[in-house]
N, C-alpha and C positions, 0 to 999 in steps of 0.2 A: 335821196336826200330831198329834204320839202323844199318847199323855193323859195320860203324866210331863208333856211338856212343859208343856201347856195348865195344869193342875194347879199346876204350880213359878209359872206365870205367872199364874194367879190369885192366888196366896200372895206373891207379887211376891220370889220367890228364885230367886237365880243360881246360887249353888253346887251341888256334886252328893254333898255327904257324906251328905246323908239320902235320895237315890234310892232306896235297897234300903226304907226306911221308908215311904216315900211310895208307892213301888210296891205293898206290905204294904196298903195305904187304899186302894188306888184297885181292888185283888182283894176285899177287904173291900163297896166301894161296890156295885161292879159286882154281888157276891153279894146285896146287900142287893135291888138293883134287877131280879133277876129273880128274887128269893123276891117282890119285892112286888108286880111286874107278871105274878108269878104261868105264869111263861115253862119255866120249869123250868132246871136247872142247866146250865152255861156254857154257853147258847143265847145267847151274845154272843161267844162264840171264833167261832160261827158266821155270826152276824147281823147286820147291821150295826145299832147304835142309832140310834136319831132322835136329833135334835138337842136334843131335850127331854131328854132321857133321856142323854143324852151330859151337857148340862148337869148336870143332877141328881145324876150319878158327879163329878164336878168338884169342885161345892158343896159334897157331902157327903166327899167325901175331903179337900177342903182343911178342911172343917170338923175328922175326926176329928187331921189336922197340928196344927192350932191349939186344940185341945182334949187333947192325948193324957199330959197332966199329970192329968186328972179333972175339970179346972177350964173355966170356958169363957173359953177364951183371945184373942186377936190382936184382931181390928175387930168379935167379937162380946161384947167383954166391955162397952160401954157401957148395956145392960141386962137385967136378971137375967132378964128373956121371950126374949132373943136366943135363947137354945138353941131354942126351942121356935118362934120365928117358922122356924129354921133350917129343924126338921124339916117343918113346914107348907109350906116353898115347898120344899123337895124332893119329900115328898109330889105335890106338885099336879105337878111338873115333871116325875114319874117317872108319874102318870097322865095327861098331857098326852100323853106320848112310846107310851104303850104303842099296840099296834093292837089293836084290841079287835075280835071278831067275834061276828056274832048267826047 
């Protein structure tokens, strides 16, 4: 499954008027997750992600959907730490996923 789709389905939307947006988040996530795992640039057109890390691009793209007012939006607004639980299991999801070498 692509990761519009996955993404639309975590956010639990059917429509496709904000694909172009969504798609915007998840080039966004993807950039985040190999500035963090420290991969270097679009070494994911190339690579394939772990499932960690696949998650992590998800979480965080649906997050910046439901957020893109400034505000913390959808099923993270029930407490003012939500943002910041958000970015900690991303965090951990996107160093779960990396392969680290010695």
């Amino acid at each position: 499954m692509a990761l519009l789709d996955q993404v639309k389905a975590n956010l639990i939307l059917t429509h496709s008027e904000d694909d172009a947006l969504i798609e915007g988040f998840i080039a966004a996530s993807i950039n985040y997750a190999e500035g963090y795992q420290q991969v270097g640039t679009d070494y994911y057109a190339e690579h394939q992600m772990s499932k960690a890390t696949e998650q992590g691009v998800i979480m965080l793209a649906t997050y910046f959907y439901e957020s893109r007012d400034g505000s913390t939006g959808g099923f993270f607004n029930n407490d003012v730490r939500a943002s910041e639980q958000v970015w900690k299991t991303v965090h951990l999801l996107l160093r779960m996923g990396k392969e680290w070498q010695v």
